[in-house]
C-alpha positions in Angstrom: 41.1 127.7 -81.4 44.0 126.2 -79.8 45.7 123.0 -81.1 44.6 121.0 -78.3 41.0 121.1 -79.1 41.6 120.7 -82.6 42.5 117.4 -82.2 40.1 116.3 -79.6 37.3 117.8 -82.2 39.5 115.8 -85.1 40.0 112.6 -82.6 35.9 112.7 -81.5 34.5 112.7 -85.2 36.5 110.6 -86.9 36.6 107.8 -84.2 32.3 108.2 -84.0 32.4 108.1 -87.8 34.2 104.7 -87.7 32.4 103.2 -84.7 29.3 104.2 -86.7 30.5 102.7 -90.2 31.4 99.6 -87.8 27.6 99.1 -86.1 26.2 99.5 -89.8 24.6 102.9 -89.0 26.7 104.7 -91.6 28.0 103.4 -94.8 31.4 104.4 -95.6 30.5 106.4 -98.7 27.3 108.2 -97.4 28.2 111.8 -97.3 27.9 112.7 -93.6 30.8 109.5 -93.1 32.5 111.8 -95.7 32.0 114.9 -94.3 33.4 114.2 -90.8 35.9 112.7 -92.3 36.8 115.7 -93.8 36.4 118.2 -90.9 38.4 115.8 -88.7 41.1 115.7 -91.4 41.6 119.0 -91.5 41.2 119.8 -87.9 44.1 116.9 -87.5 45.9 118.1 -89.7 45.8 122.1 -88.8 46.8 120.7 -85.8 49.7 118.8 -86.3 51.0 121.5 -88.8 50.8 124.0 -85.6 52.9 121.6 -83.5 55.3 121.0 -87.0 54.7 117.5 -86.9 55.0 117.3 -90.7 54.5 113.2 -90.8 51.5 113.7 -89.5 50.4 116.3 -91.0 51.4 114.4 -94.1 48.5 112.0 -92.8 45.8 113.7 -91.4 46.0 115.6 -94.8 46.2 113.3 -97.2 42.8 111.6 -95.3 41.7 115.5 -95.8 41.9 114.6 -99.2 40.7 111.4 -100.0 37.4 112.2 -98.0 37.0 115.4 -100.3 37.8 113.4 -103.5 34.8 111.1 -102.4 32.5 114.0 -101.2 33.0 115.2 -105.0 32.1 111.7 -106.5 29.1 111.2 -104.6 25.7 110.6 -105.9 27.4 109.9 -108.9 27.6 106.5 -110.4 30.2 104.1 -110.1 32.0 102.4 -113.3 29.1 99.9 -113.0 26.3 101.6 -113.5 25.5 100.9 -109.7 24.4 104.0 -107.4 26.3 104.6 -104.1 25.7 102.0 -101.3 23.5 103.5 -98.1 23.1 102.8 -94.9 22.7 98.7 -94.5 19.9 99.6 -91.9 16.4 98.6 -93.0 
């Protein structure tokens, strides 16, 4: 896969995981949000690496990263006792 369509895979997903969080379709820690955050991350990344752009590779991964710490915390619990929010569709 070249490094051009890395980053218009990475680019797509996470801009339609935003626009979705934005219209309320997708909460920001439901795991699909998560999970394309993650892909995108690392396609970004990959990416950047390829073309030694090390600032943003700096970037795309660390996003890499906080999206996988938050795929491993879900369905757990917060502090509160309170379970993940959902979607804020009825």
């Amino acid at each position: 896969m070249t490094a051009s369509i890395l980053q218009w895979l990475g680019a797509a997903g996470l801009l339609a995981a935003f626009a979705l969080s934005q219209r309320g379709t997708w909460a920001v820690d439901r795991l699909s949000y998560l999970v394309v955050n993650l892909v995108a991350g690392v396609c970004l990344s990959v990416s950047a690496a390829l073309g030694e752009q090390w600032g943003y590779t700096f970037l795309e991964g660390a996003w890499a990263l906080i999206a996988l710490r938050g795929i491993s915390r879900w369905g757990r619990s917060a502090p509160s006792g309170s379970a993940p929010a959902r979607s804020r569709r009825p």
